[in-house]
C-alpha positions in Angstrom: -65.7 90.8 60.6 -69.0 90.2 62.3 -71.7 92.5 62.2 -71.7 92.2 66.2 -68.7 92.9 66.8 -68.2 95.9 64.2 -71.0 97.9 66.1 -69.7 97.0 69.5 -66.3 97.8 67.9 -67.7 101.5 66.4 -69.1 102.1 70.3 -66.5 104.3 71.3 -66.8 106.6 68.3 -69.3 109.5 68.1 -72.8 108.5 66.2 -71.2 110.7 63.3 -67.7 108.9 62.6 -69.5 105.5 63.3 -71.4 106.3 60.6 -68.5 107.3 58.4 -66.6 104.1 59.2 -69.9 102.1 58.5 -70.1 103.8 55.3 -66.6 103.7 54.3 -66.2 99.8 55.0 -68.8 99.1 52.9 -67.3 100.9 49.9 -69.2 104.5 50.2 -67.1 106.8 47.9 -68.7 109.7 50.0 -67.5 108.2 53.1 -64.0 108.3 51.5 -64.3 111.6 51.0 -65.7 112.5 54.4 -63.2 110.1 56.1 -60.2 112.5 54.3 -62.0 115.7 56.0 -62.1 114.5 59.0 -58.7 113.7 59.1 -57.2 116.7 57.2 -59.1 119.1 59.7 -57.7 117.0 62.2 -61.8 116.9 63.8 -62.7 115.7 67.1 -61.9 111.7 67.3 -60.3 112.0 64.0 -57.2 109.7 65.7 -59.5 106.8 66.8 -61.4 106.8 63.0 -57.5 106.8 61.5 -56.8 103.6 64.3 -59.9 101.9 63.0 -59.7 102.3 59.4 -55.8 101.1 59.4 -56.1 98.0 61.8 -59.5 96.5 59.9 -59.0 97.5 56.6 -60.4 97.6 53.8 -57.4 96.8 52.2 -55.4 98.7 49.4 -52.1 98.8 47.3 -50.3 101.6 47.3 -48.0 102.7 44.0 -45.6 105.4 43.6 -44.8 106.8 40.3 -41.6 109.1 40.4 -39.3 110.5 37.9 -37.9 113.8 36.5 -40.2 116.3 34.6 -41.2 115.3 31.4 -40.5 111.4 32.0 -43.4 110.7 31.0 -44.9 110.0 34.7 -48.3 111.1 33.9 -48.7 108.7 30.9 -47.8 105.7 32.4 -50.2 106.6 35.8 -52.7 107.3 32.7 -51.7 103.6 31.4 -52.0 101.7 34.8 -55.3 103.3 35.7 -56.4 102.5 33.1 -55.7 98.8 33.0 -57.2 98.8 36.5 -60.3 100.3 35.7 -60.5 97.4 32.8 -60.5 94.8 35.5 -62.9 96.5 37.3 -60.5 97.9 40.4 -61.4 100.9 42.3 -58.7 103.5 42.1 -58.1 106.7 43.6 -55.0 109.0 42.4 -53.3 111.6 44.7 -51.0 113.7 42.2 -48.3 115.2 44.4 -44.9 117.2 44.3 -43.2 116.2 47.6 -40.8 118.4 46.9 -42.2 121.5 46.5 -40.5 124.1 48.9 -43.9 125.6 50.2 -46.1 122.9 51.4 -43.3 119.6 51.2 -46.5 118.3 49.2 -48.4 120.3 46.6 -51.4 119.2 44.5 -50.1 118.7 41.2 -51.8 120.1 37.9 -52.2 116.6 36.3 -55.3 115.8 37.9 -56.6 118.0 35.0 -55.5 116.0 32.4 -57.0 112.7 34.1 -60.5 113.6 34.3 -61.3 110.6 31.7 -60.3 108.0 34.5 
């Protein structure tokens, strides 16, 4: 995209989530981060930063690892991450039990044993 028409683009967001969208186009890690707040606290304009993110991108893969306990889930997500980080891919890992009965979505534990990715 043009550098035009990104700003005229960002216009109808607030100075703040412009420059979160700014940020997090150009690959800002702490704009991730800040972009997930937003969101999850459901902050003013947080819709319209969602819209612009999904229809421009930047782009992203998503993959699912499921199985029963002890399939060995973690060790293969270990193993792909791995090979990713090897060819120099960003990666971001979201450990989660869809199933749990209390939140349909609870942080799992495992994100403790990944620390070396």
């Amino acid at each position: 995209m043009i550098g035009d028409e990104m700003s005229l683009e960002a216009e109808s967001l607030s100075p703040a989530l412009s420059s979160v969208l700014e940020r997090f186009r150009d690959g800002e890690v702490p704009a991730l981060a800040r972009a997930i707040s937003i969101v999850e606290d459901e902050r003013d304009g947080f819709e319209e930063l969602l819209h612009r993110i999904l229809t421009v991108g930047p782009s992203a893969c998503r993959v699912g690892f499921t199985g029963p306990p002890g399939a060995g889930k973690s060790t293969l997500l270990a193993g792909a991450s791995a090979s990713y980080r090897a060819d120099n891919e960003h990666i971001g890992v979201i450990p989660v039990d869809p199933t749990s009965p209390y939140s349909g979505g609870a942080l799992l534990g495992d994100r403790i044993r990944m620390n070396n990715l």
